[in-house]
C-alpha positions, 0 to 999 in steps of 0.5 A: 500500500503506497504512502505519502511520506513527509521529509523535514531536514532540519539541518543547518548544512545544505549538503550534509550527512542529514540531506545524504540519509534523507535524500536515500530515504526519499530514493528508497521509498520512492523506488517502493512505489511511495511518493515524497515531499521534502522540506529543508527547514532552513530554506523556510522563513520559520519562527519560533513560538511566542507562547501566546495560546492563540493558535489552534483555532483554524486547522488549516493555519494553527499559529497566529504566525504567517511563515514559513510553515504555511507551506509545511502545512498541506503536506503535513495534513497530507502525508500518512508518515 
């Protein structure tokens, strides 16, 4: 049964050990009838909780904060892994 798998590498390093073991992983799921979508968390205009208690009230955009992650968030509702 094919699964839509979601990849965050959060690695500072564009080429580094972390993006070499995820790029395998999305070859070898791919290669297993999977299909991929990956995110390099430091290409992302990302910003850290304010602790602010205002988010969770739309599922769609569940922080207050409009980021970086409002491209993160379709995939995410998406992906089975």
């Amino acid at each position: 049964m094919s699964k839509k798998i979601l990849i965050l590498n959060g690695s500072p390093r564009k080429n580094g050990n972390t993006a070499a073991l995820a790029g395998a992983f999305a070859d070898g799921a791919r290669e297993a009838g999977h299909t991929t979508t990956s995110f390099a968390l430091r290409e992302l205009d990302i910003h850290p909780c304010l602790g602010c208690f205002g988010g969770g009230k739309d599922p769609h955009s569940p922080c207050v904060q409009k980021d970086g992650m409002e491209r993160i968030y379709p995939a995410y509702r998406e992906a089975d892994i």
